[in-house]
N, CA, C and O atoms as CSV, one atom per row, in Angstrom:
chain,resi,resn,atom,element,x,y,z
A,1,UNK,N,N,6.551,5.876,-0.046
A,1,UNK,CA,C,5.329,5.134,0.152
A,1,UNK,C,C,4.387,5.958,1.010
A,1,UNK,O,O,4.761,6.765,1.861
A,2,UNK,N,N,3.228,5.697,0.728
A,2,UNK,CA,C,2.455,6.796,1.533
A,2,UNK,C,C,1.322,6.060,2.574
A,2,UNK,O,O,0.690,5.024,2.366
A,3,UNK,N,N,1.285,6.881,3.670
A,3,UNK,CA,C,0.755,6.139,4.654
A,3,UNK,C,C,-0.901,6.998,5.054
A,3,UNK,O,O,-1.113,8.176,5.342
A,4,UNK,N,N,-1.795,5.900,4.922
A,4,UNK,CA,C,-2.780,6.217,6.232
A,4,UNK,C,C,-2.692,6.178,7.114
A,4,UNK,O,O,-1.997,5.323,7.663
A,5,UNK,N,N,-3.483,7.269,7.868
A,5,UNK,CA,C,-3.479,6.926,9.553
A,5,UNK,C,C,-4.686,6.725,9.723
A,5,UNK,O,O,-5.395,7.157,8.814
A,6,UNK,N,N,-5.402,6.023,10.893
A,6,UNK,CA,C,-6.042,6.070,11.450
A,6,UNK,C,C,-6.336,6.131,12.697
A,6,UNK,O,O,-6.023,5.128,13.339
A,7,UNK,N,N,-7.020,7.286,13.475
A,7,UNK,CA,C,-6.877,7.166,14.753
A,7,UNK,C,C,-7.791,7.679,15.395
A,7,UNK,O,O,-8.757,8.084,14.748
A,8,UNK,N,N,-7.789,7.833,16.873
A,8,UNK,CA,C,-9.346,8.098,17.832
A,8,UNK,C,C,-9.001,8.998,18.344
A,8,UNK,O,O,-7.824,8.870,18.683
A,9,UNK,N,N,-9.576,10.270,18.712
A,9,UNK,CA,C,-9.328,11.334,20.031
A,9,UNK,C,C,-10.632,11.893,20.654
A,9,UNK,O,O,-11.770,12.044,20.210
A,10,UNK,N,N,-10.172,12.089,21.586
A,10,UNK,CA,C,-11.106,12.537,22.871
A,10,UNK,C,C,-12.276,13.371,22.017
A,10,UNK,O,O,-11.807,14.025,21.086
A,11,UNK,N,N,-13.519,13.441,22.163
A,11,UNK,CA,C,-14.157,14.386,21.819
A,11,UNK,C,C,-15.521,14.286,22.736
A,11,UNK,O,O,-15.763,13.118,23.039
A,12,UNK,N,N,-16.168,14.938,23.084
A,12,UNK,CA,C,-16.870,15.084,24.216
A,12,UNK,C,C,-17.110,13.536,25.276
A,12,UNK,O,O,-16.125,13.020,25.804
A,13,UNK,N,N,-18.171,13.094,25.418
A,13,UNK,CA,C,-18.428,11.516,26.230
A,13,UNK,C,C,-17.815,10.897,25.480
A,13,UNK,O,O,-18.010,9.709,25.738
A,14,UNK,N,N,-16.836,11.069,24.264
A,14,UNK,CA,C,-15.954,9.525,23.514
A,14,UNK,C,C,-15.150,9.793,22.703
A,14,UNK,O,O,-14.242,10.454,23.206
A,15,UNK,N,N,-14.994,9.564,21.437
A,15,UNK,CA,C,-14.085,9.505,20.413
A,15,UNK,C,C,-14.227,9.953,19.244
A,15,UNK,O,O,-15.297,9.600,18.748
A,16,UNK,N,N,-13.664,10.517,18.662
A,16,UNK,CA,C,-13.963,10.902,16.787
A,16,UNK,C,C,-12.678,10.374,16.048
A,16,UNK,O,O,-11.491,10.699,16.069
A,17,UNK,N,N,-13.357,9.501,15.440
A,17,UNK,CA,C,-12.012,9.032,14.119
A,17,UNK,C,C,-11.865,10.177,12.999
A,17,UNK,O,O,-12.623,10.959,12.425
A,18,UNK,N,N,-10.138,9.789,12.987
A,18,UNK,CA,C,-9.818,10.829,12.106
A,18,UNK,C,C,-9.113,9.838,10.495
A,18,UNK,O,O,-8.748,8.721,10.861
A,19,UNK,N,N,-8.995,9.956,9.660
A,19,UNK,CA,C,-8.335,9.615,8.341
A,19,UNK,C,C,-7.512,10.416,8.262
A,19,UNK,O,O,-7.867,11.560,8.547
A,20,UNK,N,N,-6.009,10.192,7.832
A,20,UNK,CA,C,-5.155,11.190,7.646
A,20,UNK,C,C,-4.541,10.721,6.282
A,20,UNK,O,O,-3.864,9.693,6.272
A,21,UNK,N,N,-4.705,11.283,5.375
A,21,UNK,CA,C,-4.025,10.798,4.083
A,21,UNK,C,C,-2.706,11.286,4.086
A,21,UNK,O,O,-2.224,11.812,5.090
A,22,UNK,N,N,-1.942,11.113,2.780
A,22,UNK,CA,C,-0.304,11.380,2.963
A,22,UNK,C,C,-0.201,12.622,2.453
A,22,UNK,O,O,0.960,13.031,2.467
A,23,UNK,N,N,-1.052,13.428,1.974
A,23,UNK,CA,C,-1.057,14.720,1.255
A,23,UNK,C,C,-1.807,15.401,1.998
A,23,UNK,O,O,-2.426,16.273,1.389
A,24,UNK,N,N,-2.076,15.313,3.582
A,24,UNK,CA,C,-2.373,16.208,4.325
A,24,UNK,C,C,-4.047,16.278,4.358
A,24,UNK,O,O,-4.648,16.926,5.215
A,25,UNK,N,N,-4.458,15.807,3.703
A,25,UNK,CA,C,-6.069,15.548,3.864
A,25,UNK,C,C,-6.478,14.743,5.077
A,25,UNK,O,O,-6.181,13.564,5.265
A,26,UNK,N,N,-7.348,15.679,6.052
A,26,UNK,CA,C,-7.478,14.737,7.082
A,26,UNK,C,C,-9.640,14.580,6.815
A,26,UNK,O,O,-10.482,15.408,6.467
A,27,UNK,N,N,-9.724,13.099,7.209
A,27,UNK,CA,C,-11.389,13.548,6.995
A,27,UNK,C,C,-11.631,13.256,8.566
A,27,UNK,O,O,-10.675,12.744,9.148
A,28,UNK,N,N,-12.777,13.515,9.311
A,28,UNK,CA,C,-13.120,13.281,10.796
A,28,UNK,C,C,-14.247,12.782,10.698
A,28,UNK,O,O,-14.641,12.601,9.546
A,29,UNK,N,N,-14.871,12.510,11.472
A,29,UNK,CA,C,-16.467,12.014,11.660
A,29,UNK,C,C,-17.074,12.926,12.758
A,29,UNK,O,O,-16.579,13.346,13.803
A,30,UNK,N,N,-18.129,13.080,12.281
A,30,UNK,CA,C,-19.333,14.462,12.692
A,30,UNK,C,C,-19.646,13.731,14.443
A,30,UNK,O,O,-19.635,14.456,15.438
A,31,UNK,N,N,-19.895,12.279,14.510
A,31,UNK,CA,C,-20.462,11.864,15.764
A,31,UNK,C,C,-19.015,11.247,17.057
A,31,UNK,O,O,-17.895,11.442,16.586
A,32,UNK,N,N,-19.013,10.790,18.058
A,32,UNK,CA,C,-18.007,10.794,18.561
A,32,UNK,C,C,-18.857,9.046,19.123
A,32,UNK,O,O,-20.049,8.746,19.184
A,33,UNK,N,N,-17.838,8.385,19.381
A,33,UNK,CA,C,-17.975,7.056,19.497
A,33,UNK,C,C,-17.452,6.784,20.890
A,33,UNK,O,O,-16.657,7.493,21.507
A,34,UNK,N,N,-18.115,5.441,21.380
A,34,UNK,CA,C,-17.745,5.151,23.057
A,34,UNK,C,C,-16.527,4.755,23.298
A,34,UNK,O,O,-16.032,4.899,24.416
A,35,UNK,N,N,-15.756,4.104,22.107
A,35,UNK,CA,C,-14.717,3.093,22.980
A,35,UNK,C,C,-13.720,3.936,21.595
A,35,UNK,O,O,-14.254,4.409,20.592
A,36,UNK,N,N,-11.997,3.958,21.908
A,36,UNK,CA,C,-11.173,3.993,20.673
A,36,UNK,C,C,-11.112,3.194,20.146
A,36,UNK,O,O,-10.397,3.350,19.156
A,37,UNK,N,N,-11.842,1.517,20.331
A,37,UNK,CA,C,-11.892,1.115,19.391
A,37,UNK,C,C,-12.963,1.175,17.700
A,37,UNK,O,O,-12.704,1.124,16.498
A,38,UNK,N,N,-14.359,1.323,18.659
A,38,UNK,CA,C,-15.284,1.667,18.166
A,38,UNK,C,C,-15.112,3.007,16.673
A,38,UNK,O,O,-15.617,2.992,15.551
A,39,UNK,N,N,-14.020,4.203,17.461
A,39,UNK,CA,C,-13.516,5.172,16.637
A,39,UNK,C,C,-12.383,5.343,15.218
A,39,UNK,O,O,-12.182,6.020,14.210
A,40,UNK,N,N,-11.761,3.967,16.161
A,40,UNK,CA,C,-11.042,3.289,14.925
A,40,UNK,C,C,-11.184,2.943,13.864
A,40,UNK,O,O,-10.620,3.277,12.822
A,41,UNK,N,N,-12.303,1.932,14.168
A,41,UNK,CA,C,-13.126,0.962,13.164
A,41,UNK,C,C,-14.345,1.442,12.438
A,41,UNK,O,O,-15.134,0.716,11.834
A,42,UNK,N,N,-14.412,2.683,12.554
A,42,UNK,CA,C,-15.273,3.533,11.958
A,42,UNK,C,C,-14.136,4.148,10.628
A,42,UNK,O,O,-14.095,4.066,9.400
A,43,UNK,N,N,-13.624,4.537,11.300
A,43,UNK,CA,C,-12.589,5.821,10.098
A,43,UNK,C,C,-11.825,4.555,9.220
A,43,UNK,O,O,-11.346,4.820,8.118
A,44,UNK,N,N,-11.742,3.174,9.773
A,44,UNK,CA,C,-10.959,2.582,8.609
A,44,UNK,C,C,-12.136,2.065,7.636
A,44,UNK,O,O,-11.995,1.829,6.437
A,45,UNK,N,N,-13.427,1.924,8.445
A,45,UNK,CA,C,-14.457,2.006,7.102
A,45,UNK,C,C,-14.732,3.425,6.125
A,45,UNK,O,O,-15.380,3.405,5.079
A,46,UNK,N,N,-14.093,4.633,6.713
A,46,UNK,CA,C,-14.312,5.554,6.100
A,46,UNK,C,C,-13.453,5.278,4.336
A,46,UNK,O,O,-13.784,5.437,3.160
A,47,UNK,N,N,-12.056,4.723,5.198
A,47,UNK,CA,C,-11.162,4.462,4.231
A,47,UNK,C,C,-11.751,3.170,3.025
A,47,UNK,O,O,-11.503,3.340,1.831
A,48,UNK,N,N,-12.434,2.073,3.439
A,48,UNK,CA,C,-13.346,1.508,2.468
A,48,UNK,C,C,-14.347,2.205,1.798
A,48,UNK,O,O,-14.475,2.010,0.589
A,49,UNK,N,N,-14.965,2.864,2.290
A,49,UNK,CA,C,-15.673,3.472,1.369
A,49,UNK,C,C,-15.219,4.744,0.380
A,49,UNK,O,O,-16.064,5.084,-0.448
A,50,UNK,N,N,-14.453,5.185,0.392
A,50,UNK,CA,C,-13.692,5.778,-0.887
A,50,UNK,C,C,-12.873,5.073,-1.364
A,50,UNK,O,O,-11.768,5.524,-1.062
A,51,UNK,N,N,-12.777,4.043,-2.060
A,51,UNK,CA,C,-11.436,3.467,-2.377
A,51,UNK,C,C,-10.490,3.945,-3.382
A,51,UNK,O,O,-9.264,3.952,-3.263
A,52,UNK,N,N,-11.204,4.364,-4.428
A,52,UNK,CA,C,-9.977,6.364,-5.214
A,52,UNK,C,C,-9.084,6.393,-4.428
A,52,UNK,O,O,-8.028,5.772,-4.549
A,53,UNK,N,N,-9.443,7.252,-3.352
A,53,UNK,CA,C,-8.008,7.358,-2.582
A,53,UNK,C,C,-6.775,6.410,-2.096
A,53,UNK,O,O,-5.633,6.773,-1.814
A,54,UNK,N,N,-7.247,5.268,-2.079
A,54,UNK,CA,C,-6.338,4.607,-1.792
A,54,UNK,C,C,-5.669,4.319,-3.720
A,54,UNK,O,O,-4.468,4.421,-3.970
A,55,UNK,N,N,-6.390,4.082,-4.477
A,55,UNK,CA,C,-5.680,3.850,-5.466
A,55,UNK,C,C,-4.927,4.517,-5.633
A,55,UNK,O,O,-3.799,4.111,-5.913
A,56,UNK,N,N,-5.419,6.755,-5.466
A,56,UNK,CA,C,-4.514,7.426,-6.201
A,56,UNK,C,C,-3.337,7.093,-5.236
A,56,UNK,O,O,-2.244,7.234,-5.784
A,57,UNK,N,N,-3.281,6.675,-3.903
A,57,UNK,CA,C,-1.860,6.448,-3.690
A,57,UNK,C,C,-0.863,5.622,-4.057
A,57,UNK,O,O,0.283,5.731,-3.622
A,58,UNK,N,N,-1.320,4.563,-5.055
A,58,UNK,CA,C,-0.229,3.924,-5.924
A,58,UNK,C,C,-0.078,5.088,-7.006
A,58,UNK,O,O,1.020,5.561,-7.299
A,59,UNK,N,N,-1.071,5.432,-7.472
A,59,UNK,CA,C,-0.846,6.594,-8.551
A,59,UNK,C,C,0.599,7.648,-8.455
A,59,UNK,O,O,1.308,7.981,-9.405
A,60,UNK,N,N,0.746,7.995,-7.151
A,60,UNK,CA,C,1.955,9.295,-6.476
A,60,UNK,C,C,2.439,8.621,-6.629
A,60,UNK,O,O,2.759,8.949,-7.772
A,61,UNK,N,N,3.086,7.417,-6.429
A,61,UNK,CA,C,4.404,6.547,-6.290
A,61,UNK,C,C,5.120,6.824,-7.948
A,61,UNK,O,O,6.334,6.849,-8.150
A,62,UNK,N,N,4.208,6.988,-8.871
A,62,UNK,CA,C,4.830,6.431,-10.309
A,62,UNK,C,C,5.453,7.812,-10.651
A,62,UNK,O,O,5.253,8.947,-10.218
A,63,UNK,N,N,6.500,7.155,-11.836
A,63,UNK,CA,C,6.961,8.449,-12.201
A,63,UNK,C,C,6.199,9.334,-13.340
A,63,UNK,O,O,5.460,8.790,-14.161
A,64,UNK,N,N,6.431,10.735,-13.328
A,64,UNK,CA,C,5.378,11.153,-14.725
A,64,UNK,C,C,6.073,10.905,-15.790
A,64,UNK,O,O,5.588,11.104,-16.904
């Protein structure tokens, strides 16, 4: 089963969300945000707005 991550790290006065897909694709965000939550809730909208990716991850699960 394949997992997103989502998460916040330090980046100058705040935070940058990161997306981590299960095939090693990570996406970040260009601006850095005040709170980890704020950084959070950014990158899991990142993850709404492509939703492909989340499909192709039922896609990997199947067999060829």
């Amino acid at each position: 089963m394949g997992q997103v991550t989502l998460r916040a790290t330090p980046k100058g006065n705040g935070f940058q969300a990161t997306v981590t897909y299960p095939n090693g694709v990570s996406i970040s965000s260009s601006e850095a945000f005040p709170t980890q939550a704020e950084a959070i809730e950014a990158a899991a909208l990142k993850v709404l707005d492509m939703p492909e990716r989340l499909t192709d991850l039922d896609r990997s699960d199947t067999p060829d």
